[in-house]
ROSE-4610 file (N, C-alpha, C; in Angstrom, 1 decimal, always signed):
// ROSE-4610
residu = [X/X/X/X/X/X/X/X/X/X/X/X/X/X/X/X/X/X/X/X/X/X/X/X/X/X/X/X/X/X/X/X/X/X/X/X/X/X/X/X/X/X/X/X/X/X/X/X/X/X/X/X/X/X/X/X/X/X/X/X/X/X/X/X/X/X/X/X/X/X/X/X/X/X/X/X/X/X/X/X/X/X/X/X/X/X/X/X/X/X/X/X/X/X/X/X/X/X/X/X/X/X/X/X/X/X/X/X/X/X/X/X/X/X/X/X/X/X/X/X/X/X/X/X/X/X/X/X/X/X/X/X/X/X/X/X/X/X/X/X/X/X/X/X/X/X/X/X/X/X/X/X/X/X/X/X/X/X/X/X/X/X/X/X/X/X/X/X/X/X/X/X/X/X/X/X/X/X/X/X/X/X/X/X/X/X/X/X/X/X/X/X/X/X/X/X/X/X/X/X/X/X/X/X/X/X/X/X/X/X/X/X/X/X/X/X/X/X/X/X/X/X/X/X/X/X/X/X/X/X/X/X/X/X/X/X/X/X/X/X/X/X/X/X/X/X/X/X/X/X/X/X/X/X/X/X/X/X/X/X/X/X/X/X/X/X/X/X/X/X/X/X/X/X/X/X/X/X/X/X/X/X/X/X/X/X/X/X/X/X/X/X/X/X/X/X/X/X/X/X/X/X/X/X/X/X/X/X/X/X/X/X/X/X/X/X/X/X/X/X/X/X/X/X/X/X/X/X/X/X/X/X/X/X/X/X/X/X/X/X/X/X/X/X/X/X/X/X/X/X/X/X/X/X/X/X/X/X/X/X/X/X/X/X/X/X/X/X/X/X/X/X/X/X/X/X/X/X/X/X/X/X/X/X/X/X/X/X/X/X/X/X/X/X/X/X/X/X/X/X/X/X/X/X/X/X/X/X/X/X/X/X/X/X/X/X/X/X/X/X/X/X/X/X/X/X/X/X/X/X/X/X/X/X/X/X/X/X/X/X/X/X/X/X/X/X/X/X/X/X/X/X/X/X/X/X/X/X/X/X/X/X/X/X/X/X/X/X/X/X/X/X/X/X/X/X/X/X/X/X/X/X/X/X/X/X/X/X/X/X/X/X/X/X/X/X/X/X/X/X/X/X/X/X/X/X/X/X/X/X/X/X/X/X/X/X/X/X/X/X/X/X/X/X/X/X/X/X/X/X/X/X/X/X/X/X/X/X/X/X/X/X/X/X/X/X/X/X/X/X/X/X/X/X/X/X/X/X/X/X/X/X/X/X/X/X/X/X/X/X/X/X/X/X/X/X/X/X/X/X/X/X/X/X/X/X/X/X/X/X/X/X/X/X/X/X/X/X/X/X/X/X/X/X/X/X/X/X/X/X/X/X/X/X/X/X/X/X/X/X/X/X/X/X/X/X/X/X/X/X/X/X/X/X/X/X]
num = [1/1/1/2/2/2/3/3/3/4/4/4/5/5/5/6/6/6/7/7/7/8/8/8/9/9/9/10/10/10/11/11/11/12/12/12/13/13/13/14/14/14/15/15/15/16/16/16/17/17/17/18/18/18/19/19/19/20/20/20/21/21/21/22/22/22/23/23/23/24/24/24/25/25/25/26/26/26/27/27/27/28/28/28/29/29/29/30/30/30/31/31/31/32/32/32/33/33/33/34/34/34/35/35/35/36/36/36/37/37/37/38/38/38/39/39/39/40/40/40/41/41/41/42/42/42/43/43/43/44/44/44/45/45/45/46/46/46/47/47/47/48/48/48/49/49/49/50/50/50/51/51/51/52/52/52/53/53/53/54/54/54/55/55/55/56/56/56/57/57/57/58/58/58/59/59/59/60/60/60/61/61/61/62/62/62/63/63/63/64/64/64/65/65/65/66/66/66/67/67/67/68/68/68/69/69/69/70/70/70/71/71/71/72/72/72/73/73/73/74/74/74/75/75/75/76/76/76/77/77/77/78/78/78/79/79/79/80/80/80/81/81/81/82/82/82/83/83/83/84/84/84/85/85/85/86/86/86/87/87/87/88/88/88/89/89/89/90/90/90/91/91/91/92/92/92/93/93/93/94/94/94/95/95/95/96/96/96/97/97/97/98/98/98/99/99/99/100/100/100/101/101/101/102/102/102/103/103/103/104/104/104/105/105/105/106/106/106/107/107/107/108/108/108/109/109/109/110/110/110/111/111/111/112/112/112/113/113/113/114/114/114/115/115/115/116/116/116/117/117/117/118/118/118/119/119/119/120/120/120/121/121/121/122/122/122/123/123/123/124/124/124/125/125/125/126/126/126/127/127/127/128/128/128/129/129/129/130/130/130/131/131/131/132/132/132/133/133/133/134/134/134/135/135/135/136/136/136/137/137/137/138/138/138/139/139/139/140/140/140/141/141/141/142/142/142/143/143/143/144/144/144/145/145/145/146/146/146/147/147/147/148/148/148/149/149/149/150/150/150/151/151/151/152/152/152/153/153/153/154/154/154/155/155/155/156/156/156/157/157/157/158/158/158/159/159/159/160/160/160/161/161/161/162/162/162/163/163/163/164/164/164/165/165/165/166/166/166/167/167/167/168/168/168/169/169/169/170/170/170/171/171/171/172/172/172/173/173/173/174/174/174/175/175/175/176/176/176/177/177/177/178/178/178/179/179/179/180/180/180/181/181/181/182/182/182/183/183/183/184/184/184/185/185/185/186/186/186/187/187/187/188/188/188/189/189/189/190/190/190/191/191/191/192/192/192/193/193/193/194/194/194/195/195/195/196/196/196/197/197/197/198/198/198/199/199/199/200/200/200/201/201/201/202/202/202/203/203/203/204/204/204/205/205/205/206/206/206/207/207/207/208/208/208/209/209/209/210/210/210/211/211/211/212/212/212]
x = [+0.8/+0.0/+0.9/+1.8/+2.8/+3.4/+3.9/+4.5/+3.3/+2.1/+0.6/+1.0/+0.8/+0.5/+1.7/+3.1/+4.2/+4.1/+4.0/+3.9/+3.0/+1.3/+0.2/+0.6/+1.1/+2.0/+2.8/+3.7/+4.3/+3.8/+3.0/+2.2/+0.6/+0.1/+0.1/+0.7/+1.7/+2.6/+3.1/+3.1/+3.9/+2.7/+1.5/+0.3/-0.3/-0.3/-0.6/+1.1/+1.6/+2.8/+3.0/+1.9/+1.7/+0.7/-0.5/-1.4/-1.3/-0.5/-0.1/+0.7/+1.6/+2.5/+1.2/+0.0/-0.9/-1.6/-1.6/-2.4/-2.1/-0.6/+0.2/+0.3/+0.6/+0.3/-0.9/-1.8/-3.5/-3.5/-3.6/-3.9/-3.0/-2.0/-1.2/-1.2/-1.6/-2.7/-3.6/-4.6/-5.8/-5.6/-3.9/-3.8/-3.1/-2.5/-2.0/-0.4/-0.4/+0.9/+0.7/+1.7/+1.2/+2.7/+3.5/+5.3/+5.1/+3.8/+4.0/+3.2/+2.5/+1.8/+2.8/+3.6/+4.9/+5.8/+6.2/+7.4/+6.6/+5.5/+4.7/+4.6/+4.3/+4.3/+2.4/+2.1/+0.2/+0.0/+0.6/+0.3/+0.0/-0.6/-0.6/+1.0/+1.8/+2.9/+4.2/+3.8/+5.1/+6.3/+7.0/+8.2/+8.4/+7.1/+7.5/+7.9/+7.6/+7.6/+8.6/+9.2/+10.5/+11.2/+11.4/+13.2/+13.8/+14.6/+15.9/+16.1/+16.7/+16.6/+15.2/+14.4/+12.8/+11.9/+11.9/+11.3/+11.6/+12.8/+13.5/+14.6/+15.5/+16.4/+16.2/+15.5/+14.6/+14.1/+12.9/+11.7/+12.5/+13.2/+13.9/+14.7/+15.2/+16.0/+15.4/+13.7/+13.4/+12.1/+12.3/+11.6/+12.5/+13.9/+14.7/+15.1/+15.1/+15.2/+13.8/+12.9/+11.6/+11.3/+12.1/+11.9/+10.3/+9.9/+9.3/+7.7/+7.7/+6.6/+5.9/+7.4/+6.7/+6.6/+6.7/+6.2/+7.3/+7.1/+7.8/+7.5/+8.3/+7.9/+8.8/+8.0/+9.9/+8.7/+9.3/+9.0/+8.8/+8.2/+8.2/+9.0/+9.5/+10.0/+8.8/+9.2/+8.5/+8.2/+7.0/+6.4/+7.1/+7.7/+7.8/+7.1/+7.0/+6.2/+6.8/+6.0/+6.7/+5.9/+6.3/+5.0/+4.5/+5.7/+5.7/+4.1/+4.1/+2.8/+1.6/+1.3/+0.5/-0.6/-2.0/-3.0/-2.9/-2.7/-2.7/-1.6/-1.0/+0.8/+0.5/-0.2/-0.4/-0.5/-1.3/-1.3/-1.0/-1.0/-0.7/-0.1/+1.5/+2.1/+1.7/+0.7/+0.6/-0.7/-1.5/-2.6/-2.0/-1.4/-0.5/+0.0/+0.9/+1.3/+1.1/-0.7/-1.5/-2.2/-2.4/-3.5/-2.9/-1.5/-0.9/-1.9/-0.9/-1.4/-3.2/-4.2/-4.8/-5.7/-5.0/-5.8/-5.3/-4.5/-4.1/-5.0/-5.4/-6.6/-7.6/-7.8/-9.3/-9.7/-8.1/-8.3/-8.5/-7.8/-8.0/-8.7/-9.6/-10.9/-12.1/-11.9/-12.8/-13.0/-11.9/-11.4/-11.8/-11.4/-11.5/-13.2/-13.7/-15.5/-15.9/-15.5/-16.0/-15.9/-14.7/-14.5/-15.6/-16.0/-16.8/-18.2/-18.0/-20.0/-20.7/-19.7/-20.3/-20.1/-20.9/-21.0/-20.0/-19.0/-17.5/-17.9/-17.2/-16.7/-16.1/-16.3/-15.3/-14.4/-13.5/-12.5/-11.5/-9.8/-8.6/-8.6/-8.2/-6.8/-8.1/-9.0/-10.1/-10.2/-11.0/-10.2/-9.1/-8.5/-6.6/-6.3/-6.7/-5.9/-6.6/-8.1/-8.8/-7.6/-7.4/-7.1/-5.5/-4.5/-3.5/-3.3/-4.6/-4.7/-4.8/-5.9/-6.1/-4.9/-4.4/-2.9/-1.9/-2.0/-0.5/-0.9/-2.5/-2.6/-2.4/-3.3/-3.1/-1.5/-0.8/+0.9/+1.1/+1.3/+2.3/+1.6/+0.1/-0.3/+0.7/+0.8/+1.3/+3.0/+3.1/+4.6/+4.9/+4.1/+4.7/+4.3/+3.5/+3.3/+4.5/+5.4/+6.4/+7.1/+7.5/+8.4/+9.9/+10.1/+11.7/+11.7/+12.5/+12.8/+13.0/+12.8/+11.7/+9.9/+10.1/+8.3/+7.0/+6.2/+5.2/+5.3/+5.1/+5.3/+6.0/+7.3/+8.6/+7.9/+7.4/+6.4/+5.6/+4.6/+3.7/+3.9/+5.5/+6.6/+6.9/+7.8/+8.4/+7.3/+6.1/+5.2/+4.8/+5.0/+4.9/+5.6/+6.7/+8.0/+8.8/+8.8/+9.3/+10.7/+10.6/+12.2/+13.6/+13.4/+14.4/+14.4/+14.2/+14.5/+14.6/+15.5/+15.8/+17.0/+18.2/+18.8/+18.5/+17.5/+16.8/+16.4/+15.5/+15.4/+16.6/+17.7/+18.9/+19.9/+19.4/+19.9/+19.0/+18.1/+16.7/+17.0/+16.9/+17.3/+18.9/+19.7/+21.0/+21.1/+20.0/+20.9/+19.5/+18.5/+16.7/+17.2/+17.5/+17.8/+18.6/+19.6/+20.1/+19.0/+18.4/+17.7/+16.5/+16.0/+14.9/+15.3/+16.6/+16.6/+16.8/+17.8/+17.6/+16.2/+15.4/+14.3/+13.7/+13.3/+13.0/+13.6/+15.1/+15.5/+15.6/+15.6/+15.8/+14.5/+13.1/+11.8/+10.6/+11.2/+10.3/+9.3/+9.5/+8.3/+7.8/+8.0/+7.4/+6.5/+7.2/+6.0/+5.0/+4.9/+3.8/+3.1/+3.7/+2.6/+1.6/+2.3/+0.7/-0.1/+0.7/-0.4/-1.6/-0.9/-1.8/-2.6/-2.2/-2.9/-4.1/-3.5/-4.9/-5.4/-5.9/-6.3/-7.2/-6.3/-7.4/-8.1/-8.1/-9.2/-10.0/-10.0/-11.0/-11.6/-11.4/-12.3/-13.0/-12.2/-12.9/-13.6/-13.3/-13.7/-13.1/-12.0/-11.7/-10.2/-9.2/-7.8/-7.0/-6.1/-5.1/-4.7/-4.4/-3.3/-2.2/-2.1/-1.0/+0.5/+0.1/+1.9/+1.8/+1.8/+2.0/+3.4]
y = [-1.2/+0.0/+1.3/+1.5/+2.2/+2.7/+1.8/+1.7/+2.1/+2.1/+2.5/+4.0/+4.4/+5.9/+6.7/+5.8/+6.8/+7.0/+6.2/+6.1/+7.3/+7.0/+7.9/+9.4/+9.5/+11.0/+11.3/+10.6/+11.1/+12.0/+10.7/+11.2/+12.2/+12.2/+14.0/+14.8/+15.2/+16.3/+16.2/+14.9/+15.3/+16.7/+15.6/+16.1/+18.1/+17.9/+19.1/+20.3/+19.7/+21.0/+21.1/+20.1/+20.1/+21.2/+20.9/+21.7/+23.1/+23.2/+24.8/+25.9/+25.2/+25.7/+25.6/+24.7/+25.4/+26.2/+26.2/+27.5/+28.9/+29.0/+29.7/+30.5/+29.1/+29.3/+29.7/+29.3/+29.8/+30.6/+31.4/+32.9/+33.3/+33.2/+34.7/+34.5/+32.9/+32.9/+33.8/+33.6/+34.8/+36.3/+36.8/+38.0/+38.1/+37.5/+37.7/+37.1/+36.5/+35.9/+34.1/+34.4/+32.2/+31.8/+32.2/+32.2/+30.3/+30.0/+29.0/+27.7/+28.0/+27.5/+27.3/+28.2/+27.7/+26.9/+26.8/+26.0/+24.7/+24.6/+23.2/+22.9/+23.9/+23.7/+23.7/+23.7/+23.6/+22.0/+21.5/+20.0/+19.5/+18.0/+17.4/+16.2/+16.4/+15.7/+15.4/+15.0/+15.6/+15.4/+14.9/+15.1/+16.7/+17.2/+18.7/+19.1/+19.0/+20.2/+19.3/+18.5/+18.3/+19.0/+19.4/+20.2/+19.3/+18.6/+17.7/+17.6/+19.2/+18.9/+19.0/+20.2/+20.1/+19.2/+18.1/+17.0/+16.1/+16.1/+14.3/+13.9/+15.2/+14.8/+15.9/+16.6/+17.3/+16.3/+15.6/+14.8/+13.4/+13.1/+11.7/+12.0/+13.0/+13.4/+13.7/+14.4/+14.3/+12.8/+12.2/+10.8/+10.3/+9.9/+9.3/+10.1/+11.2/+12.0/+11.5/+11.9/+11.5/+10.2/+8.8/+7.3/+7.5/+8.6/+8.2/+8.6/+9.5/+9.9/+11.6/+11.8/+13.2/+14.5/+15.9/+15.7/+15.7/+15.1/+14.8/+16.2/+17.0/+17.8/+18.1/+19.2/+19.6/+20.6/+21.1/+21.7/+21.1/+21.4/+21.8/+22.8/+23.1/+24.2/+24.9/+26.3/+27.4/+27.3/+27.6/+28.1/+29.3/+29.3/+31.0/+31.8/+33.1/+33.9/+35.3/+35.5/+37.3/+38.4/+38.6/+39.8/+41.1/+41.5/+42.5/+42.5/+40.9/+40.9/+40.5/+41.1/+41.2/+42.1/+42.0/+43.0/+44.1/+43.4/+44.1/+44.5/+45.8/+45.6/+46.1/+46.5/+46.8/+45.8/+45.0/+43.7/+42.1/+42.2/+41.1/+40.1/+40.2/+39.3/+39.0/+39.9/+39.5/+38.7/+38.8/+37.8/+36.1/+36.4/+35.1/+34.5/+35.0/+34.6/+33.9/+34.7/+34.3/+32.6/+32.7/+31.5/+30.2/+29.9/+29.1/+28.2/+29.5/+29.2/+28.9/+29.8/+29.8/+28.6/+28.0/+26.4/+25.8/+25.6/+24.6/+24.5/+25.8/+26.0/+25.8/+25.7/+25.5/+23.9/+22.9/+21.8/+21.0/+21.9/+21.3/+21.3/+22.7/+23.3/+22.1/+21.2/+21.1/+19.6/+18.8/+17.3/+17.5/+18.5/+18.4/+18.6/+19.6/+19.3/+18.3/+17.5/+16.0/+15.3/+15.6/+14.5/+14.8/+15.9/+16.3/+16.5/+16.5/+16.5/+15.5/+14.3/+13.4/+12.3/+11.6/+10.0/+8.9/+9.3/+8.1/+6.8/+6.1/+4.8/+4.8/+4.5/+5.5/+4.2/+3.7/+2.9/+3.3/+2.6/+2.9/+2.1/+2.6/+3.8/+5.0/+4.8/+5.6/+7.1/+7.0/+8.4/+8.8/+8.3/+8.4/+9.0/+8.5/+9.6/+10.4/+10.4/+12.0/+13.0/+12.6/+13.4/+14.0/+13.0/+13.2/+14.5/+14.3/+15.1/+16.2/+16.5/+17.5/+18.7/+17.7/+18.4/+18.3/+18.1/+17.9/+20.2/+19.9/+20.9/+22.2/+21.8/+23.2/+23.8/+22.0/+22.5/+23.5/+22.8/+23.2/+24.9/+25.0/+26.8/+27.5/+27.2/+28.1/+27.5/+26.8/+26.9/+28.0/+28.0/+29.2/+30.6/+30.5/+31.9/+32.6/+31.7/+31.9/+32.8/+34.0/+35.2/+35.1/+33.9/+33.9/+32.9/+33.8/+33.1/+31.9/+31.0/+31.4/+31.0/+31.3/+31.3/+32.7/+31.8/+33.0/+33.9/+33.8/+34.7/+35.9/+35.6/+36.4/+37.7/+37.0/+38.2/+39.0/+38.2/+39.0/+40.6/+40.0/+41.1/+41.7/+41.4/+42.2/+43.4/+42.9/+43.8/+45.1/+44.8/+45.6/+46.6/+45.4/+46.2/+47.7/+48.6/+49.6/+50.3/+51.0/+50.9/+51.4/+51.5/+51.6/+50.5/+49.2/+48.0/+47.7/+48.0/+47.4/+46.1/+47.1/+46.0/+44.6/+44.7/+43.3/+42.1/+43.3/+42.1/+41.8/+42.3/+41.9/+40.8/+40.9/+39.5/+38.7/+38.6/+37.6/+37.0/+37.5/+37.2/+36.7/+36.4/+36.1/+34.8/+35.0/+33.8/+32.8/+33.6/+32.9/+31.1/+30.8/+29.2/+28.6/+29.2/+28.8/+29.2/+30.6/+30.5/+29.8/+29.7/+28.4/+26.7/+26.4/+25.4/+25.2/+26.2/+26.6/+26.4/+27.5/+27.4/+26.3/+24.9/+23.6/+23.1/+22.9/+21.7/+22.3/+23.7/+24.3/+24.8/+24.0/+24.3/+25.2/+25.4/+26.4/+25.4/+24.5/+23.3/+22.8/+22.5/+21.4/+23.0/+24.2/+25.1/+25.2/+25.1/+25.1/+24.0/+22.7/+21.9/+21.6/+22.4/+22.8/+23.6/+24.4/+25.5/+24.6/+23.9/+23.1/+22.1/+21.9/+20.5/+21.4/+22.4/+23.2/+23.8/+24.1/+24.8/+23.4/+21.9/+20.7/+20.2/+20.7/+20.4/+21.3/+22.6/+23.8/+23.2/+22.9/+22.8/+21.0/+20.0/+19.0/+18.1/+19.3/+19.0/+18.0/+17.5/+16.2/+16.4/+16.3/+16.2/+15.6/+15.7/+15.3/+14.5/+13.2/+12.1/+11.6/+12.0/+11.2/+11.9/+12.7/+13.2/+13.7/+13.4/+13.8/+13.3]
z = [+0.0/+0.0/+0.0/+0.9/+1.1/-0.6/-1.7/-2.9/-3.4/-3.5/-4.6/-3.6/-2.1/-2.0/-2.5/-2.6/-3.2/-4.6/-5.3/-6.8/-7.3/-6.8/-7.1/-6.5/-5.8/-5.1/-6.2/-6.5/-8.0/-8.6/-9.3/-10.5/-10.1/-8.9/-9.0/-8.8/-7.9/-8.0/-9.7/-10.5/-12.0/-12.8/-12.6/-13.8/-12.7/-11.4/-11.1/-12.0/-11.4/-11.8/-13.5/-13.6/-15.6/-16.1/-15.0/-15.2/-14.8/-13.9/-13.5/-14.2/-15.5/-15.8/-17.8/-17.6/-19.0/-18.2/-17.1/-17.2/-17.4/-17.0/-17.1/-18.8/-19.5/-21.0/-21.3/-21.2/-22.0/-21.2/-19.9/-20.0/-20.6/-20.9/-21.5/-23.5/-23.8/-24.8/-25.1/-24.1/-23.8/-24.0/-23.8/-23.5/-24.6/-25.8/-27.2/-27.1/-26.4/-26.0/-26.7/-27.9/-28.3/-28.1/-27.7/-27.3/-26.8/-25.6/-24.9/-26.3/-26.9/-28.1/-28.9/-29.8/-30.4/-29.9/-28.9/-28.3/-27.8/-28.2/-27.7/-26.5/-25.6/-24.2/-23.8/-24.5/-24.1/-24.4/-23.3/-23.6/-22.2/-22.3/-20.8/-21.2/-22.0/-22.4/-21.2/-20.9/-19.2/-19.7/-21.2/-21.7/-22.0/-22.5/-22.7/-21.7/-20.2/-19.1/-18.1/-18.1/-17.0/-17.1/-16.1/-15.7/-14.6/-15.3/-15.1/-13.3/-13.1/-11.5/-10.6/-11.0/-10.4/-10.3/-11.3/-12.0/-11.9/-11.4/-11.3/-9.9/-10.3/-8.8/-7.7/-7.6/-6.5/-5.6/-6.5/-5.8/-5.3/-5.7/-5.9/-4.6/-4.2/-3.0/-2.1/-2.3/-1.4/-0.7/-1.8/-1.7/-0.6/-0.9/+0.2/+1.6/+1.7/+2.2/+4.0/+3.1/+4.2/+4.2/+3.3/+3.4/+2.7/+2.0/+1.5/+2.0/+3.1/+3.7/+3.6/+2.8/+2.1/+3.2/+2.6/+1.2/+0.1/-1.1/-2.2/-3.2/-3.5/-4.1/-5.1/-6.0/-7.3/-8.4/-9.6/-10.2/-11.7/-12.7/-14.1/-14.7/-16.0/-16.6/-16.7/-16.7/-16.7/-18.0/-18.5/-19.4/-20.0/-21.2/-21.6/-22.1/-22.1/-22.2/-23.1/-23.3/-23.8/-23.4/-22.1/-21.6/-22.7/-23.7/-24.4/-25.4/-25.8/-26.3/-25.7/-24.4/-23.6/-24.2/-24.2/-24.4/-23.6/-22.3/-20.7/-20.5/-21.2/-20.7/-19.3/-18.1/-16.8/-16.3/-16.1/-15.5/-16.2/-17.3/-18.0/-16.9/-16.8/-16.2/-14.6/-14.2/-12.5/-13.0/-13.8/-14.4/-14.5/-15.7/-15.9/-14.7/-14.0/-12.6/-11.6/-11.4/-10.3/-10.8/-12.1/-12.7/-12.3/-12.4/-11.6/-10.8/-9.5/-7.9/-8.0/-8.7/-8.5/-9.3/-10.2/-11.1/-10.0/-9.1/-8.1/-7.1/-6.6/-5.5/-5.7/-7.0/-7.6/-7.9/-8.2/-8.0/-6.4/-5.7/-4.5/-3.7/-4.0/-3.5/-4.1/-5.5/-5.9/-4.8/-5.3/-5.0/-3.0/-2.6/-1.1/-0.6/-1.7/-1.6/-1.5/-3.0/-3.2/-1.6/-1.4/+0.2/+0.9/+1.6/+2.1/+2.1/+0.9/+0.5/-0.2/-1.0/-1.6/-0.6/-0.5/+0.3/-0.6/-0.2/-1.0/-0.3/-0.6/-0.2/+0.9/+2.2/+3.4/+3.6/+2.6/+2.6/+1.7/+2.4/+1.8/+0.6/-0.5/-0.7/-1.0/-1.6/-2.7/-1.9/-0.6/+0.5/+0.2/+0.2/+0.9/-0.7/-1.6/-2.9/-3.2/-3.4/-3.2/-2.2/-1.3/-0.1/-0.5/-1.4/-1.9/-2.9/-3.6/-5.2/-4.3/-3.2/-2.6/-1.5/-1.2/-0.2/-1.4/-2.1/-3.1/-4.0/-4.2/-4.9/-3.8/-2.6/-1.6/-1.7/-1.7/-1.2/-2.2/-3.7/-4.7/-5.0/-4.3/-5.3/-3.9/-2.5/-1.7/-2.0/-2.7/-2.7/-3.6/-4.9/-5.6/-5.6/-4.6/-4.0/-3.1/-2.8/-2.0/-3.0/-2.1/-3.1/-3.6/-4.4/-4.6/-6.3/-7.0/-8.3/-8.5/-8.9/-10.3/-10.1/-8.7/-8.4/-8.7/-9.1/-9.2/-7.9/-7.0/-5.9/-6.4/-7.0/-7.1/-8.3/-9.2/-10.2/-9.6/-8.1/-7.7/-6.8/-6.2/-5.1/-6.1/-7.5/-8.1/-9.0/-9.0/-9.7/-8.6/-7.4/-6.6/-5.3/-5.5/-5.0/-5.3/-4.6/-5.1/-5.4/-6.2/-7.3/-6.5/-5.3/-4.0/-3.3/-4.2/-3.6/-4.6/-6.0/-7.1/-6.8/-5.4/-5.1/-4.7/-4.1/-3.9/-4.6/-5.6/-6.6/-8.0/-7.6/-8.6/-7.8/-6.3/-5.7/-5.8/-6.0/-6.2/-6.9/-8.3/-9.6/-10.0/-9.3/-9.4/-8.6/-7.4/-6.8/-5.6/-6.7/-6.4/-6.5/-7.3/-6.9/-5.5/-5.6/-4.2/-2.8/-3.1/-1.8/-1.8/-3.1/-2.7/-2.1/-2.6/-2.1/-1.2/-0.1/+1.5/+1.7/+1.4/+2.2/+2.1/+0.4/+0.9/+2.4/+1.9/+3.3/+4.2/+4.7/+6.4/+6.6/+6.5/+7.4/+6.6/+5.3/+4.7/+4.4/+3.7/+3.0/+4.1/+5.1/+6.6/+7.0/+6.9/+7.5/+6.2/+4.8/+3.9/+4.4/+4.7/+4.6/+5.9/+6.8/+7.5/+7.4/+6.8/+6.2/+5.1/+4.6/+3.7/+3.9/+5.0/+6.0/+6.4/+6.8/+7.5/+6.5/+5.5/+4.5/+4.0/+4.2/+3.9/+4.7/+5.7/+7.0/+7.2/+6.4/+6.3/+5.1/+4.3/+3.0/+3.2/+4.0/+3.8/+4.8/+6.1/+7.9/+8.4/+7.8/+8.4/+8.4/+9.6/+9.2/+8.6/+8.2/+7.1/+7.4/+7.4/+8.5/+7.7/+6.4/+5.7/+5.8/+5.8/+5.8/+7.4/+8.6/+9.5/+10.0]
């Protein structure tokens, strides 16, 4: 059972961080941007969207890491974009940005209803991976709300950060990979995922017990 809840954890964190990065693409579609449509990135293809370390030896390190108890997390490549052909050149890119985080809330919001309001099967695993899809999505939209490159977050600060903090964001931008992976392994991710644990016991009344 253990090997079915790791496997199926995979493969939603693969297909969520698949879906977050078209959504990313079709709004800025929407806004006259086809940058992510040319380069073939509007796909559910998961060869299109790996990134080598976010995708494969991130998760895989942190699979052995926790023996396997999670959470297992990592990234996709970023969607490219050309803000310049934005309809919206004011908000375009904080649009694009947010759709991310916010198709991930919107899956988790939906899947953690189901728990709660439909009369399931109240037997393992069928619970237990509803509940997966559901905490995997709360995690991954507040992971990239987190303010540091190359996370949405980092677009949402820098769209509103003021230009006497340009030094900031030119350390951001230089050396945003190293401090995200600090903040993974020294306590940033273990503090998301209560926040997400609790965000799935608000939406589905019942506590989380798998990644405890």
């Amino acid at each position: 059972m253990e090997l079915v809840i790791t496997i199926f954890s995979l493969i939603v964190l693969l297909f969520s961080v698949i879906i977050h990065e078209l959504a990313h693409g079709s709004v800025a579609l929407a806004l006259g941007d086809q940058t992510a449509k040319y380069e073939g990135r509007l796909t559910l293809n998961p060869l299109k969207h790996l990134d080598p370390f976010g995708s494969v030896i991130l998760p895989l390190l942190l699979l052995f890491a926790t023996a396997g108890q999670g959470p297992i997390f990592g990234w996709a490549k970023p969607v490219p974009i050309n803000p310049y052909n934005f309809k919206d050149q004011k908000w375009g890119t904080l649009k694009v940005a947010i759709s991310g985080p916010a198709t991930n809330f919107a899956i988790a919001i939906i899947f953690g209803l189901i728990i709660r309001f439909v009369n399931l099967p109240q037997t393992l695993p069928f619970v237990e991976l509803l509940g997966i899809i559901t905490i995997y999505n709360f995690l991954w939209g507040l992971f990239n709300l987190v303010p540091i490159p190359p996370l949405d977050g980092s677009w949402i600060l820098f769209k509103f950060l003021p230009q006497k903090w340009i030094k900031a964001r030119v350390f951001l931008h230089q050396y945003g990979l190293f401090v995200l992976i600090f903040f993974i392994f020294f306590g940033g991710l273990a503090g998301l995922n209560v926040l997400a644990q609790w965000m799935y016991s608000l939406v589905t009344g019942a506590p989380f017990w798998l990644m405890q």
